[in-house]
N, C-alpha and C positions, 0 to 999 in steps of 0.2 A: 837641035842645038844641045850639046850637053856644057858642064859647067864651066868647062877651059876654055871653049868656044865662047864663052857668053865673056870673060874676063879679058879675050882676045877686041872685045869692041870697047874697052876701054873709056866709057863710058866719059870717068875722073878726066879725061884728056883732052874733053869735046867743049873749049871754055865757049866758040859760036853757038852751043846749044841752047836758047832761052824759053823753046819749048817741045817736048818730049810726048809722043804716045807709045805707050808698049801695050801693043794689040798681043791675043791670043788667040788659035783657034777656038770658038767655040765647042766645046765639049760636053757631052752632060754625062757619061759615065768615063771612071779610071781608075785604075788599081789602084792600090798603096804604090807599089814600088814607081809607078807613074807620078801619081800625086808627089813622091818624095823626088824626085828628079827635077820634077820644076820647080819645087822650094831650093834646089840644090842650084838650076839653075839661074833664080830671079835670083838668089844672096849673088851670084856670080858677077851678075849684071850691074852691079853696081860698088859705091856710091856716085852719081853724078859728079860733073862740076860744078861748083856751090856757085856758077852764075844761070844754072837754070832756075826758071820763075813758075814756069805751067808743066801740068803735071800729070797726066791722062792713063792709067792703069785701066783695060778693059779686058773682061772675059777671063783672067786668072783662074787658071782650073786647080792651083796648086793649096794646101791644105792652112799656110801662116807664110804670112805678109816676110819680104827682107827684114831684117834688122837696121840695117841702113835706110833704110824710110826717118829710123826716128832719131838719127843720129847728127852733129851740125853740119855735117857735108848737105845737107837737103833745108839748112836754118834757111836760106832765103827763097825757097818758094813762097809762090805766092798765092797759087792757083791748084787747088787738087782736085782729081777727080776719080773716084774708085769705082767702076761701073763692070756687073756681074763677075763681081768677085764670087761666087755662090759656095765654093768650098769652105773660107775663112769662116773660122767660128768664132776668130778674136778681130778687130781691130786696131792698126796699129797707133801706136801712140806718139799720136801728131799734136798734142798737146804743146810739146819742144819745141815744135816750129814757128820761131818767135815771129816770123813775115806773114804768115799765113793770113789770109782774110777772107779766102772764098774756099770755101769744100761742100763737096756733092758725094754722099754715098749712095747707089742704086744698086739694084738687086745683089745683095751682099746677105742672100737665101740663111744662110746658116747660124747667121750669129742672133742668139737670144737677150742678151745683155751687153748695154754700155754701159761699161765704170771705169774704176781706176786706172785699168790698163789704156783706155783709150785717151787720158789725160797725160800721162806721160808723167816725168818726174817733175815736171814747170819749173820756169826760171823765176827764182826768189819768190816760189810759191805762188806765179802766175801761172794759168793756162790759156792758150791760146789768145795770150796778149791782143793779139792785131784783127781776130776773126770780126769779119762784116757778115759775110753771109754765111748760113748754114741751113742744109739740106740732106735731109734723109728722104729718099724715096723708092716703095717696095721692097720692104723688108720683110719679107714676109713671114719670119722665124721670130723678129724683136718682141720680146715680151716686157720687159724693163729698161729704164734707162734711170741709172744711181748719179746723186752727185758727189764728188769728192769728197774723199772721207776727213780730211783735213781742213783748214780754214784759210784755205788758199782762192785768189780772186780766179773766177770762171769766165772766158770769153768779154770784158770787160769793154768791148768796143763792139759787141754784137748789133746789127741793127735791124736783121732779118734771120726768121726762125721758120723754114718751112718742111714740114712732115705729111708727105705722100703714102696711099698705101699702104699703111704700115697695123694691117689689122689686128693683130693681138699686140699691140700696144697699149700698156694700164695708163697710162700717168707720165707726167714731164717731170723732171726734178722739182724738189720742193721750194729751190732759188733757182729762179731765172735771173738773168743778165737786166740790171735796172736801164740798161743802153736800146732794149729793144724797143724798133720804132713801127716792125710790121710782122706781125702772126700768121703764119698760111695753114690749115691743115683740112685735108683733103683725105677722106674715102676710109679714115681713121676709127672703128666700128665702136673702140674700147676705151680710147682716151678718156680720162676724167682730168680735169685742171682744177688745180690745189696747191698754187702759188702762193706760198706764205709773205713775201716781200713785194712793194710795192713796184711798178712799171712805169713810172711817170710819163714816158716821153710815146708811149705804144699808144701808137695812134688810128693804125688801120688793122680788122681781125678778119681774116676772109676763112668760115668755114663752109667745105663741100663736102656731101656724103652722107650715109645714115648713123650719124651721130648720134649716140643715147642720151650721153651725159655732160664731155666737153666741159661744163662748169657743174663745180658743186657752192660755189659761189663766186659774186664777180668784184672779192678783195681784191686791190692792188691793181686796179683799172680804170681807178674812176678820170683818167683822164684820156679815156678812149675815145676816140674821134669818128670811127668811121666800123661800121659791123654790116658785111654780108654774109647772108644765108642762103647755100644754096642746096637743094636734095637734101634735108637734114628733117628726114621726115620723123623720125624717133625725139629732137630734140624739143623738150619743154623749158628746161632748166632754167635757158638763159633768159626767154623771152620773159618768163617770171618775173624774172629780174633787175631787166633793162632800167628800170627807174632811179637804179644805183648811179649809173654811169649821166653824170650831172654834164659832161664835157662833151657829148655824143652831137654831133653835126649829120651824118649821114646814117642811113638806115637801109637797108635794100634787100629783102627776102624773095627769091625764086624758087618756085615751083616745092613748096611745104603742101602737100596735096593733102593732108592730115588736119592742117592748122582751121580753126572757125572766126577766131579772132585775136588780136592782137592783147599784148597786156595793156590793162589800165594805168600803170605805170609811167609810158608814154608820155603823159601830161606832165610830168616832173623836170619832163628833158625841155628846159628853157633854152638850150642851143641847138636845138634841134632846125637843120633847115633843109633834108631831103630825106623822102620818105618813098621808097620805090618796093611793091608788093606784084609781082608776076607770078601770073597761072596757079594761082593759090583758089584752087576750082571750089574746096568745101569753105571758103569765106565768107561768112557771114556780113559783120563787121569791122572795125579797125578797132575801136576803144572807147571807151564813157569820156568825155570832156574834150575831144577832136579839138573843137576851135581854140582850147586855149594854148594852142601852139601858135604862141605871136612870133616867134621866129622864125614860121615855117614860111621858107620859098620855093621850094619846090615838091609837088605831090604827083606822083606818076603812078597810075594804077591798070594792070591789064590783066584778061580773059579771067575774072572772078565775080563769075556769073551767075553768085547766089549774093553777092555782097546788094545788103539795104541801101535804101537812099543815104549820101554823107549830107547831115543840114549844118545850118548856120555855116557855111563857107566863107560868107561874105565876112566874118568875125576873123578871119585869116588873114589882116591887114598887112602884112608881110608879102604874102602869097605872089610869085612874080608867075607861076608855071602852074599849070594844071593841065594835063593829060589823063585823058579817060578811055578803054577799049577793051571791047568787048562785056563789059560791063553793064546788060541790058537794062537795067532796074534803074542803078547811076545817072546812067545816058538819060534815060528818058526824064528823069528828077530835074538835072541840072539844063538842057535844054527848055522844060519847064520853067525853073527856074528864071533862066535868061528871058522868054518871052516875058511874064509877068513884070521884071523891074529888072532892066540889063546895067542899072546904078549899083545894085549887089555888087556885078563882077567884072566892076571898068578898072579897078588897080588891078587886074592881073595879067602883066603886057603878053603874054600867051596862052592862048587856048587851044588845046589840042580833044576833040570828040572824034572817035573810032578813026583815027588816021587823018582827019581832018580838020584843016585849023579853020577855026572861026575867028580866031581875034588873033 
């Protein structure tokens, strides 16, 4: 297709269009004068009619985005998704896109920084008014991401923040969206978070991957509800830390094959009420003062098979769930335990030893 062909599908005309993929072959090498042809023919291809909503760009072998992406012929999408884009070195600026609420950018190989340009000019010095979710995943050129150079409102309806992949990635902006209600980041080697403004409403943090840093502290969280850790064998930072986050209900670390014990911190978390520790094989213990989690209901522990006896249980008056496996030392404690005086562990309407309920 060259570019009179691409302006012959008339894109602007197609008002039944509400949602759009424009596939490319996959390619991984092209000349310039290649690469310039398909920029010549994506500007062709468009602007849509302003009643499409979803919005699927994949495999773009060509070098910067149409111009028409960031212009109001495209203000009411709804839905984007920019997937192995790998030549673009910029990002376009969908900032404009006052309807936008959900964008996915994946393998988009070349671009080292998001900033200004990807913000766009904003409407009355908003950006991306309407966005809910966002996602970067596999970037694997991103080094930086700036925020606006001006004191203009950023994503102000965000509610989800999730960053894939994205290995030479330093650091988030120094404001985040106080809108945000759930953090994803996964497999992120370099991150460090250094959120100067508070997150009120961030309620669930899921980190995957060999995490160093992720936190240099945990300002402007303390009304975090919910933190899993999974593969995050480099990370200490946070677990340091934990006793900041006053509002923390759930807890759930997997397979930290590094970690020996938990922080002592723990004991601070008065809402604290699920505590889930898997395949964490060098565990010693959990933490000095265990029992005085009087809010704890639920404690689920598996194949951490150096971890000590856990005492005073029966102080866990709360306690609705206990589950123990593979945990030879435990098991035998707490079966123990139950023979000698099973008045200990009658409030706890579930008992679960190595795959087997006793109560």
């Amino acid at each position: 297709m060259n570019e009179n062909e691409a302006r012959e599908e008339e894109l602007h005309e197609k008002s039944y269009l509400h949602s759009s993929s424009l596939h490319w072959e996959d390619k991984e090498t092209l000349g310039d004068d290649e690469m310039k042809r398909l920029d010549r023919v994506f500007q062709g291809l468009g602007p849509p009619h302003s009643n499409l909503k979803d919005l699927k760009i994949l495999n773009y072998a060509g070098s910067k985005f149409p111009t028409w992406l960031e212009d109001s012929a495209c203000s009411n999408l709804v839905k984007v998704e920019l997937r192995g884009c790998k030549k673009c070195e910029l990002l376009p600026g969908l900032g404009n896109l006052h309807s936008l609420e959900f964008l996915k950018i994946y393998a988009a190989d070349e671009v080292k920084v998001v900033d200004g340009e990807f913000y766009g000019d904003g409407n009355d010095m908003v950006y991306f008014p309407k966005m809910k979710q966002l996602c970067f995943d596999s970037m694997l050129s991103w080094e930086e991401w700036k925020s606006t150079e001006g004191h203009g409102d950023v994503m102000p309806s965000l509610r989800k923040l999730k960053i894939v992949r994205c290995h030479k990635l330093k650091g988030l902006p120094d404001r985040l969206p106080s809108t945000l209600k759930e953090v994803v980041i996964e497999q992120c080697d370099e991150i460090i978070w250094m959120t100067s403004n508070p997150l009120p409403l961030l309620e669930d943090l899921r980190l995957l991957g060999n995490g160093r840093g992720i936190f240099s502290n945990g300002r402007g969280l303390e009304e975090l509800q919910t933190i899993s850790i999974t593969h995050c064998y480099g990370l200490t930072s946070l677990l340091n830390g934990l006793g900041q986050f006053k509002a923390l209900r759930n807890l759930c670390i997997i397979q930290r094959t590094k970690l020996r014990s938990l922080t002592d911190g723990l004991v601070q978390l008065e809402a604290l009420r699920t505590v889930r520790v898997h395949d964490c094989t060098d565990m010693q213990s959990l933490f000095g003062g265990f029992e005085q989690l009087k809010a704890l209901r639920s404690l689920d522990i598996c194949d951490c098979p150096k971890l000590k006896p856990l005492s005073n249980l029966q102080h866990l008056t709360a306690l609705e769930e206990l589950k123990i496996a593979c945990c030879p030392v435990v098991t035998e404690q707490i079966e123990k335990d139950i023979e000698e005086d099973w008045r200990n562990f009658s409030h706890i309407t579930r008992i679960v030893i190595d795959f087997q309920r006793i109560q």
